[in-house]
N, C-alpha and C positions, 0 to 999 in steps of 0.2 A: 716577427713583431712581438712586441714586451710581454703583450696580456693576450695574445691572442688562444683560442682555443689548442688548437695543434702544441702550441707551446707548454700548456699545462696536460693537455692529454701524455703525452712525452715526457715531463715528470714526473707525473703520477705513475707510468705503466711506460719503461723506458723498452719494450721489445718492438721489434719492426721488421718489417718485411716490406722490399721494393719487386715489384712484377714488371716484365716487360709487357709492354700492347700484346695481346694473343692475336693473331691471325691464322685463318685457315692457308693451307700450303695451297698454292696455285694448280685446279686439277690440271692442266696442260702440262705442265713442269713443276714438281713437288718439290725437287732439287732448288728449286729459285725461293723456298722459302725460307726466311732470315733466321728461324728457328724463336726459341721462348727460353727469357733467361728467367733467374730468381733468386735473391738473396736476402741472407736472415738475420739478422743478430742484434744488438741491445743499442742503445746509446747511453754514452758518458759523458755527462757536464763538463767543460772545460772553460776557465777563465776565457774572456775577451780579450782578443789580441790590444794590448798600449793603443796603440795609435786608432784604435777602432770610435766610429760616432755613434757606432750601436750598441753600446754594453748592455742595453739592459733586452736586446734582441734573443738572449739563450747562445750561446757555440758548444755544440758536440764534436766529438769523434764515433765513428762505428765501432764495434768489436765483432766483424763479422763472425758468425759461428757455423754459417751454411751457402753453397754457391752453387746452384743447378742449371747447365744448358743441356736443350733437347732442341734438338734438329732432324732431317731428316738424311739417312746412312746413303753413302755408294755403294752400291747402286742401289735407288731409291725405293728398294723392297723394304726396307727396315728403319727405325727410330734408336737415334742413338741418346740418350743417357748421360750427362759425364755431370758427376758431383764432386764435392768438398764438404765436407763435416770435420767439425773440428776434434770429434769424437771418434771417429774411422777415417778419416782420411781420405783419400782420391778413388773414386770408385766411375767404372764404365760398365754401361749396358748397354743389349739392346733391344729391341723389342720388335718381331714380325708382324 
């Protein structure tokens, strides 16, 4: 929306971060949980596409900088880790 908040917070201070929903892993079968994603990076203004009725609505693109999934390992003793940083690169953990 034109004026809406979201829209001027995001101008002012273009970093973001999207979280998935947390859920706790299922005690019966930990294996059946969906795991917890998360990603990081800035947004950049871009023109409204021509044919658009909402120009004055803001269009971004992301420039992701960071991408984190944690899940739970096979077999299900352990948490596994797996990043993206634009800085280091692809990295794997794990955690007992």
């Amino acid at each position: 929306m034109g004026d809406s908040m979201k829209l001027r917070d995001v101008r002012r201070d273009p970093r973001i971060a999207v979280h998935s929903p947390t859920l706790e892993p299922p005690k019966e079968d930990p294996t059946a949980w969906p795991g917890d994603a998360k990603m990081a990076g800035s947004v950049v203004e871009i023109a409204a596409p021509p044919d658009s009725p909402h120009v004055d609505a803001g269009f971004f693109r992301i420039d992701i900088t960071e991408v984190v999934l944690t899940y739970v390992g096979t077999p299900a003793d352990h948490l596994v880790i797996e990043s993206w940083h634009a800085g280091r690169g692809y990295q794997r953990r794990t955690r007992a």
